[in-house]
C-alpha positions as CSV (number, residue, x, y, z in Angstrom):
1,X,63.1,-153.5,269.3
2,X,66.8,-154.5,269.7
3,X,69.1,-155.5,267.0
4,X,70.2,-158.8,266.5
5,X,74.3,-159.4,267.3
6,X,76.3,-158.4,264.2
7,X,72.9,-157.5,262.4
8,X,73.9,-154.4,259.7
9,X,72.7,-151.7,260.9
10,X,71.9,-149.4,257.9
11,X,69.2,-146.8,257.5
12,X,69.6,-144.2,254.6
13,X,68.4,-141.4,256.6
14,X,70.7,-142.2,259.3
15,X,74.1,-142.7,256.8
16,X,75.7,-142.1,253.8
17,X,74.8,-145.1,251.1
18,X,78.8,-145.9,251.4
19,X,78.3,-146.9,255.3
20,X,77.1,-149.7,257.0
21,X,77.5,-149.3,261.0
22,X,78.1,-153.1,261.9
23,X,79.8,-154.5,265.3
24,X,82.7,-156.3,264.6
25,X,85.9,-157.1,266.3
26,X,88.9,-155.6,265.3
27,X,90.8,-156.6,261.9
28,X,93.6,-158.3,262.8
29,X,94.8,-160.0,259.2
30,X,94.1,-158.9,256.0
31,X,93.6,-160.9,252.5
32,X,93.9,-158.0,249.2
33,X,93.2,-159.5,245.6
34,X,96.4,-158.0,243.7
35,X,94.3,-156.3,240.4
36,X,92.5,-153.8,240.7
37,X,93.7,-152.9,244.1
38,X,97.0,-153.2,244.3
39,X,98.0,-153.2,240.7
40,X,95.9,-151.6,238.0
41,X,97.0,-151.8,234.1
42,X,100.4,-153.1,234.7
43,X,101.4,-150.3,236.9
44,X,101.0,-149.9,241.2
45,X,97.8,-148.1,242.3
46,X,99.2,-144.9,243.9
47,X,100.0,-145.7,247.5
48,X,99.6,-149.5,247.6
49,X,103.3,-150.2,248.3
50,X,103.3,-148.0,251.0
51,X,100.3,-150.1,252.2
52,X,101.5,-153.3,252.1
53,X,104.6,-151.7,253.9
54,X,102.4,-150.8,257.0
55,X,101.0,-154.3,256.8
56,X,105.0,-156.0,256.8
57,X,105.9,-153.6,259.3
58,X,102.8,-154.2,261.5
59,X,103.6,-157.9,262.0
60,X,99.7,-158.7,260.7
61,X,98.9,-161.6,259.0
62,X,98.4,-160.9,255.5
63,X,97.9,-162.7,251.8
64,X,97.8,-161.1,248.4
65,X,95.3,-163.1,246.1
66,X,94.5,-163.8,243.0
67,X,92.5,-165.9,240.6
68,X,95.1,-166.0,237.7
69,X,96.8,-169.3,238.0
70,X,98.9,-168.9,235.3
71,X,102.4,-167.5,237.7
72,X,103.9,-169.3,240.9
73,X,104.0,-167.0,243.9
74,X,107.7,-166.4,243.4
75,X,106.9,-165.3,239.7
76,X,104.3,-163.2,240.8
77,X,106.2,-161.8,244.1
78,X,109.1,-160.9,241.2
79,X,106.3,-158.9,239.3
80,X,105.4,-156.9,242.0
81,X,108.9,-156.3,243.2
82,X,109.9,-154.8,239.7
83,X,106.7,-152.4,240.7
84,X,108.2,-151.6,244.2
85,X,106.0,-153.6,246.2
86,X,107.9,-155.6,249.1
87,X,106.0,-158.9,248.9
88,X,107.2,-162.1,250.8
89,X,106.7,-165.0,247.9
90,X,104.4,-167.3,251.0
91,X,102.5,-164.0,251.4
92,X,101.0,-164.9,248.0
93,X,97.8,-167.2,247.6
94,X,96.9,-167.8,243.8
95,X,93.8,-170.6,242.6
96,X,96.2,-173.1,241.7
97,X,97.4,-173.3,245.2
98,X,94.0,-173.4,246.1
99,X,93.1,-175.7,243.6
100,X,96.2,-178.3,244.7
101,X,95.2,-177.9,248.0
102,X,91.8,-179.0,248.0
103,X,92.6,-182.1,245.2
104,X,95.6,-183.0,248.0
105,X,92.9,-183.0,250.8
106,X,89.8,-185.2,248.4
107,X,91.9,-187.9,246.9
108,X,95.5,-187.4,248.3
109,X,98.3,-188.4,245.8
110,X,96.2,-189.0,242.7
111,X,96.4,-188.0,239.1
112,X,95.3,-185.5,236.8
113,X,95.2,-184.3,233.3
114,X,95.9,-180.4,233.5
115,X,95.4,-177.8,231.2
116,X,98.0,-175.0,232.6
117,X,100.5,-173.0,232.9
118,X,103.3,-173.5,235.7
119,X,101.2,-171.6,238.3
120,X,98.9,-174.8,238.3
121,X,101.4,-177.6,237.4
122,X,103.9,-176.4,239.7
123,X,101.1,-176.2,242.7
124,X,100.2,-179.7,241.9
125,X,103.4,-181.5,241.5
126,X,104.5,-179.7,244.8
127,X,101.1,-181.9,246.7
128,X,102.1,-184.7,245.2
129,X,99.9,-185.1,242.3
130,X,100.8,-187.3,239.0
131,X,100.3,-185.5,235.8
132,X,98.8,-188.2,233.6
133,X,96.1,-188.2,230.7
134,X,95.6,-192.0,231.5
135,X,92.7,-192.5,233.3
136,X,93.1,-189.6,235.5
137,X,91.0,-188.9,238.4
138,X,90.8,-185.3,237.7
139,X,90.9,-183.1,234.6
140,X,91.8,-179.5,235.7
141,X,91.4,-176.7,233.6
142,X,93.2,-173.3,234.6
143,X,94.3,-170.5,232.5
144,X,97.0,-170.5,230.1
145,X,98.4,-168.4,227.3
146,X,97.3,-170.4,224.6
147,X,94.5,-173.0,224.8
148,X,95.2,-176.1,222.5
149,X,92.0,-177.8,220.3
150,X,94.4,-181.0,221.1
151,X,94.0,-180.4,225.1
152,X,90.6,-179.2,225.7
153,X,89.6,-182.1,222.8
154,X,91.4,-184.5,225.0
155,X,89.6,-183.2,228.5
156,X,86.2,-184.0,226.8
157,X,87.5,-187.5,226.3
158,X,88.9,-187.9,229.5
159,X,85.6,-186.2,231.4
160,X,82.9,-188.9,229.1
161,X,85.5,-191.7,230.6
162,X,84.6,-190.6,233.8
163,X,87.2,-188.1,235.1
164,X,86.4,-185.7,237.6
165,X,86.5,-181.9,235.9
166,X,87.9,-179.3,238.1
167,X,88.1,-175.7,237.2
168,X,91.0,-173.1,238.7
169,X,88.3,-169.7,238.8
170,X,84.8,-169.1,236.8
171,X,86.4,-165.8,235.3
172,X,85.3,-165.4,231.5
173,X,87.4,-163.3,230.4
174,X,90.8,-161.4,231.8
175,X,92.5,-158.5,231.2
176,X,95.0,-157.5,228.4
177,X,96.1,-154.6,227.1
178,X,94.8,-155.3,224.0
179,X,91.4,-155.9,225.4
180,X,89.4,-158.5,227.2
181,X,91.0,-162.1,226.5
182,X,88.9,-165.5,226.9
183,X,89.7,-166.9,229.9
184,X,88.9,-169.9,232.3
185,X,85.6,-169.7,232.6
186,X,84.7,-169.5,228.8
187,X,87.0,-172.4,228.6
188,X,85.1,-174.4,231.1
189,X,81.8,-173.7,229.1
190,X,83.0,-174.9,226.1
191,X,83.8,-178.3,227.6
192,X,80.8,-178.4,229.6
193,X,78.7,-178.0,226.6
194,X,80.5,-180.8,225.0
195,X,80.2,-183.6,227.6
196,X,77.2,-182.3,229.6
197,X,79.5,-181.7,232.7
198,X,79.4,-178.8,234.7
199,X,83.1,-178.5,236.6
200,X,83.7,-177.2,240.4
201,X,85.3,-174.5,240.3
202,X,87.6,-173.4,243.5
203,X,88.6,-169.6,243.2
204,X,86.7,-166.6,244.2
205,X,83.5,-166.3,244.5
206,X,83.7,-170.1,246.1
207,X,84.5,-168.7,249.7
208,X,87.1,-172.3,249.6
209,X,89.4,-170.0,248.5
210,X,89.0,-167.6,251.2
211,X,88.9,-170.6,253.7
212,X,92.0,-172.0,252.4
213,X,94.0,-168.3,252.6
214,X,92.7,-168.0,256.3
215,X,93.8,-171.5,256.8
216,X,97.1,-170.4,255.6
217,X,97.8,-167.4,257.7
218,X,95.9,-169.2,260.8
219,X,93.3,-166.6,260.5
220,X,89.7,-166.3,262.1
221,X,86.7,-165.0,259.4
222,X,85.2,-162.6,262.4
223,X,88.9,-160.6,262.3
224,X,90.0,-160.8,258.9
225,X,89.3,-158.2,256.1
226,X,89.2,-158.7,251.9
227,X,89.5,-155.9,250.1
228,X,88.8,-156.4,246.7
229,X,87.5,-154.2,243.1
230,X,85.0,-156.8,242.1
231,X,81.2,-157.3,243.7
232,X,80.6,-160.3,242.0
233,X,84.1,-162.2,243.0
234,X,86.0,-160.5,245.6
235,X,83.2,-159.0,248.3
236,X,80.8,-162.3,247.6
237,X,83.5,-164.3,248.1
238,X,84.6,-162.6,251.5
239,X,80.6,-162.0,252.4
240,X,80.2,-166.0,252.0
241,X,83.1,-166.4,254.1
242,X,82.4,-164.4,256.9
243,X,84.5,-161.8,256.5
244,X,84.7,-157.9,256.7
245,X,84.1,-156.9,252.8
246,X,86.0,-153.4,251.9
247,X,85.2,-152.7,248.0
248,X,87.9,-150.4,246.2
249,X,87.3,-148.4,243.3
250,X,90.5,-148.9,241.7
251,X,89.4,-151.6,239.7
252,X,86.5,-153.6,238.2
253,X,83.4,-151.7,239.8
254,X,82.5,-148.7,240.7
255,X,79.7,-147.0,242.9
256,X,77.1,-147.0,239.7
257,X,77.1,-150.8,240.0
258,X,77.2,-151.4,243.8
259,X,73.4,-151.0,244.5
260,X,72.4,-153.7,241.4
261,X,74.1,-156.7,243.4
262,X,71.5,-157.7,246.5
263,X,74.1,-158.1,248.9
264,X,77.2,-154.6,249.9
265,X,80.4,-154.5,251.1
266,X,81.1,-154.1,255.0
267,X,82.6,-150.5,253.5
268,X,83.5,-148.6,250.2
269,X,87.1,-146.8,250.2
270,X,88.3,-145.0,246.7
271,X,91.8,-147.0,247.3
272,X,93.9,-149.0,249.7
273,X,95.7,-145.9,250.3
274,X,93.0,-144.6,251.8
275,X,93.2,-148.0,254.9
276,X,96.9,-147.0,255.6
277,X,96.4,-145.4,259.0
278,X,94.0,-148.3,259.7
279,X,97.0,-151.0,260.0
């Protein structure tokens, strides 16, 4: 019996577990999350600037994401510059930008109680958004250094009067080098439990962020690539999005925890060093 077009193609006697033999037109623009495969513990993962070299040099449309909304691009392009990465600042996509976007595009030129750093009330100003706790339209919730009782006591407030609650990424918890820190997500929670709202959240895994990078870069799903460390964020995100998945193990997840998630990556590499030849 004949496959189906695009259907995976995967039988264990046939491949290693790491393949899956699927047709699919050439990659012609590429979206990388930035920790865990580009940048791991503060330092470059080895040969990641040489790879996003080949991608500048190749004239291929590319974006550099991540959840964190805390930095603008241009902090965030100065970050990875101090750790030899060559990084335009529009070649970096982050959830506030994501987040701004799609507030711009529901209820252009409205207003919205944020809980931020610049990353997010930088992204929104730059839409046109007001920054108000009177009667805002929105309460958005992104990460920030230090979450105030005050604020997130004021969200709950603002959310029973009727605001709308947006969240910048579902991440509990992010990385420190002290350990894991509480992040958005466990923010979120807390002030869902307290007015019985549930927020939308727009980073990864909501494939709107991946739909808003391809937007950016005037990229098609069928010929784009994400590489990302995480199943549950980076290749669900892509996979929802129609995209080529390529999981790294540079980062969050590693081959032990690939077969308990019910859907795989389109391929598994050890690092983006290893895609270099494929740009």
């Amino acid at each position: 019996m004949g496959h189906l077009p695009g259907e995976l193609l995967h039988h264990p006697r046939h491949h290693p577990p790491e393949t899956v033999v699927i047709d699919r037109k050439p990659v012609e623009s590429w979206l990388t999350d930035m920790d865990g495969v580009l940048v791991h513990e503060g330092q470059p993962v080895p040969g990641a600037p040489e790879f996003i070299n080949r991608l500048r040099t190749s004239g291929k449309p590319f974006l550099v994401l991540t959840n964190n909304s805390i930095y603008t691009p241009r902090d965030l392009q100065a970050r990875l510059t101090r750790m030899g990465f060559d990084v335009p600042e529009q070649a970096i996509w982050t959830a506030a930008l994501a987040t701004a976007q799609f507030l711009a595009d529901q209820r252009p030129g409205g207003t919205a109680y944020v809980i931020g750093e610049a990353g997010l009330t930088t992204a929104m100003h730059a839409v046109g958004y007001i920054l108000s706790d009177y009667a805002p339209d929105y309460v958005v919730l992104g990460e920030t250094r230090t979450y105030s009782f005050e604020a997130i006591t004021k969200a709950v407030r603002l959310i029973n009067d009727g605001a709308r609650f947006i969240c910048t990424n579902p991440d509990p918890t992010g990385p420190s080098t002290e350990g894991a820190l509480p992040a958005a997500g466990s923010v979120a929670a807390m002030i869902s439990k307290a007015t019985g709202v549930e927020p939308y959240f727009v980073g990864k895994p909501n494939p709107m962020m991946m739909r808003s990078a391809l937007n950016t870069i005037d990229a098609h799903s069928e010929s784009t690539a994400m590489i990302g460390d995480r199943m549950d964020t980076d290749v669900l995100c892509g996979l929802e999005a129609g995209l080529q998945t390529i999981l790294v193990l540079t980062g969050i997840s590693n081959r032990a925890d690939i077969d308990r998630y019910p859907y795989r990556p389109s391929r598994i590499v050890p690092s983006v060093a290893d895609l270099i030849d494929e740009i």
